[in-house]
N, C-alpha and C positions, 0 to 999 in steps of 0.2 A: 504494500500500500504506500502510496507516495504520499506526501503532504503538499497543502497548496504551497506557490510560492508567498503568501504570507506567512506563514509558520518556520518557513527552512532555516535552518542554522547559519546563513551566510548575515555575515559582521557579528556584532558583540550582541545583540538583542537587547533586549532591555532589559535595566536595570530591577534587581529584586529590593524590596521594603527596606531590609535591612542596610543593601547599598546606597540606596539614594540617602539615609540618614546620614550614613558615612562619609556621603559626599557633603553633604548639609553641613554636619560638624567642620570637616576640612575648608570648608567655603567660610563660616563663620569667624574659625582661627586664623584663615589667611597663609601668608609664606611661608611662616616657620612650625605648622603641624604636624606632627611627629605622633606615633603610635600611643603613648602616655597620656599626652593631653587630648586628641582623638577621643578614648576613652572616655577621658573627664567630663571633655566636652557633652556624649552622648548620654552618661549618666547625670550630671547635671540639668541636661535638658529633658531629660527623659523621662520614663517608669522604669529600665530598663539598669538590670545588674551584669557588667559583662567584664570578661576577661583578658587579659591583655593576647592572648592565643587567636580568641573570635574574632578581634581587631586585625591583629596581623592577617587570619587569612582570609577576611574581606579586601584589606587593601591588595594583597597578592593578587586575586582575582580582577581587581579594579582596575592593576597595572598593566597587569595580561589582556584586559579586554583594550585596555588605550583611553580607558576612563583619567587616570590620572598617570602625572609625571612626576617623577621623585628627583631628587637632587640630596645627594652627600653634604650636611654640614662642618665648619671646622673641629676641630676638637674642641671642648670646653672642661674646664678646670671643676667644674660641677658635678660635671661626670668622668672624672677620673682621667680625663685625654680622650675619653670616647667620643667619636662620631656619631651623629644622627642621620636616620634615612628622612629627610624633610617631604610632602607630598601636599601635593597642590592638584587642584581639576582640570584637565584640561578640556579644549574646546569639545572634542566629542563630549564629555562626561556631563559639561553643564547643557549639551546640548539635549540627552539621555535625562537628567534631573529637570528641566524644563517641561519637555514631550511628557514624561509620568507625570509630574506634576499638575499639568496641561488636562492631562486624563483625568485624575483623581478630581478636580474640581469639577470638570464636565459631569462626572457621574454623581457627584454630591449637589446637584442642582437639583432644585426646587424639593429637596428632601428637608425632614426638619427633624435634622437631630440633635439639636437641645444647647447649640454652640454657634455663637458668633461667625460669619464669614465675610467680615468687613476684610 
């Protein structure tokens, strides 16, 4: 059985729940977000209790898909002389967080569930 060509696996498809927050969090911290505050970020804004493992291999998959771009930072005294892997959206990724986003409101239209959508 074949699938239509809108279903096929060709490019990165869209982004799942979980990514787009990830992306959300990264977009909020800006240039210097890194796996730690990622986190932070998402548990701070969230319901959500999560691990610095689930983190990492969201952003893996992000990278892979061409969602986002990382960048090595200097060493810092902070952390012992270690490097950071830095990560930022790239244009696919906000264009993917856009398009869902895009969706989610379209279907929350004229619905009334019990929350503000100024």
């Amino acid at each position: 059985m074949t699938m239509p060509e809108k279903y096929s696996n060709k490019g990165p498809g869209h982004p799942g729940e979980f990514e787009i927050m990830v992306m959300l969090a990264i977009l909020r911290l800006g240039p210097d977000a890194y796996g730690v505050t990622i986190r932070e970020e998402l548990e701070r804004e969230t319901s959500r209790t999560l691990t610095l493992g689930t983190i990492y291999k969201s952003l893996s998959r992000l990278e892979a898909k061409g969602y986002l771009h990382t960048r090595i930072s200097e060493p810092t005294a902070v952390r012992g002389g270690r490097r950071k892997k830095l990560y930022h959206v790239s244009a696919t990724g906000l264009r993917a967080v856009n398009r869902s986003l895009s969706d989610l409101w379209s279907l929350t239209r004229g619905l009334d569930l019990g929350w503000e959508t100024s």
